[in-house]
Every structure is written in structure tokens, then in C-alpha cells.
N, C-alpha and C positions, 0 to 999 in steps of 0.2 A: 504494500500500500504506500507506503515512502517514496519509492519508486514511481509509483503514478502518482504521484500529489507532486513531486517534481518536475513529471515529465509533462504535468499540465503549466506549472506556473511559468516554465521555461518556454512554452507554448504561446501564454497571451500577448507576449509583446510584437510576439509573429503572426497571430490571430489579426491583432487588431490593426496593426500596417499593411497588412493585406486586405485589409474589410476596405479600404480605402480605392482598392482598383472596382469597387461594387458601387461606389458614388456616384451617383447624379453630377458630375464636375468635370474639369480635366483638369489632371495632374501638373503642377507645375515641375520645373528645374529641380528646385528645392525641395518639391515633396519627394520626387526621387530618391535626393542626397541622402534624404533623415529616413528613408524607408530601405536604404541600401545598407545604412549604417546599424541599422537594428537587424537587418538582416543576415549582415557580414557580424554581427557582433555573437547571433544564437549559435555561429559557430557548423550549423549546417550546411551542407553542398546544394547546389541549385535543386536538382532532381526529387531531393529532401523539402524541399521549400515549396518546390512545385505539387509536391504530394499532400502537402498541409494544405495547399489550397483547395485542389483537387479533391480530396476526402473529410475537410473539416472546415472551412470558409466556403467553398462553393455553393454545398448543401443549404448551409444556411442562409444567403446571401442572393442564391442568381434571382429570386420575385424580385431585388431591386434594381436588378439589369431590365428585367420584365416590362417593369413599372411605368405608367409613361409620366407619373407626378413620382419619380425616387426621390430618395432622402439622399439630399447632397452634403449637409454640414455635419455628418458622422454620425454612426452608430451606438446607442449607448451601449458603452464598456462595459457593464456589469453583466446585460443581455446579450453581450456577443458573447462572451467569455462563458457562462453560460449553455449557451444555444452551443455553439463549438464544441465544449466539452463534452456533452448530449452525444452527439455525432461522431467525436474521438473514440466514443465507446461503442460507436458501430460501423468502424472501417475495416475492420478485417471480413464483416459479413460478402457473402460472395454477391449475395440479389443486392445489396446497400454500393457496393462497388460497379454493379453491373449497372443498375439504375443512376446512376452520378456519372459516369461515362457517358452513358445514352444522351443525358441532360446536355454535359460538356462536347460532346462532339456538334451540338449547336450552338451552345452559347461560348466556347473558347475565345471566337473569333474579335468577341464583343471586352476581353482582356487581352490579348495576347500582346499586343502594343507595350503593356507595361512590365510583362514578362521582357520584352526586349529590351525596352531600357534597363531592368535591373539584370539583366543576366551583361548587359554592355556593361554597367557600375561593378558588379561583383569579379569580370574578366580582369579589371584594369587594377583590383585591389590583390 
């Protein structure tokens, strides 16, 4: 239990910089910088990062890709963190995986922009 009470709290700062590619906005320069840097900081490799989103932000989050009124000025923290956790605890499901792919292979298109800039930010560190 240690173990996963760690493995979540080390989780939310990657949770929540990523909820940020689910905004109603466009990302500036600088939201990048500060999302590259919590990103380089969790210590993960991209593939790692991408699989957070993929199996525990996406689930939660693409109704606001959906939405045609989304919530642009961020997510509360308490209900992502939350909501994500939910979810963490059902990524290894095979139908929970099979069905978030299905979802992703339409809606990717609609992030995949900011996967490029941070996978550019995270090359150059």
C-alpha cells in the first residue's frame, strides 16, 4: 500500500500538467517550458508519460475535447486527482484498455500537437 500511495502522489503533478492539453485554450511558449519541466522532473521517459495520459488523463478528460462550451481556465485539482486515481486502478483491465484506445485512435489527433512540442522540450534536455 506505501507503494501505491507513492506511486499516486508522484502521479498528480503529471496528472495535472497534462489535464492542460484537454483545455479549451492554446498552449503558450511558456506553458510548455513549466509542463516540460514537471515532466523532465517525474523522472519518466516519454513512452511513460504518454501512457499516463493514454490510460489515466484521457479517460477522464477527452468530454472536454468533446465539449463545444470546454472549460478553458483549468481543472479543479482535487477532482482530477481524484477522477485519475479512479482510473489508475483500472489500466491494466484489458476491455478499460481496449475501450480508451478505440476512444484515442479518434480523439489523439485533437493533442498530439503538444505531445510534439514536449517530446521537442524533453529531446533537447
Amino acid at each position: 500500500m506505501m507503494n501505491l500511495n507513492k506511486t499516486i502522489e508522484q502521479r498528480k503533478p503529471i496528472w495535472n500538467v497534462i489535464s492542460e492539453f484537454y483545455l479549451d485554450t492554446e498552449l503558450q511558449k511558456s506553458d510548455y517550458d513549466r509542463i516540460s519541466k514537471t515532466l523532465i522532473a517525474s523522472g519518466l521517459n516519454i513512452e511513460e508519460l504518454k501512457a499516463i495520459d493514454l490510460y489515466e488523463v484521457f479517460p477522464v478528460l477527452k468530454e472536454n475535447v468533446l465539449s463545444v462550451a470546454g472549460i478553458w481556465n483549468g481543472f479543479d485539482e482535487n477532482w482530477l486527482n481524484l477522477a485519475c486515481e479512479k482510473v489508475y486502478h483500472k489500466r491494466r483491465s484489458i476491455f478499460f484498455r481496449w475501450k480508451t484506445k478505440f476512444y484515442n485512435r479518434f480523439l489523439y489527433p485533437m493533442r498530439k500537437d503538444h505531445w510534439i512540442e514536449i517530446e521537442n522540450r524533453l529531446k533537447t534536455h
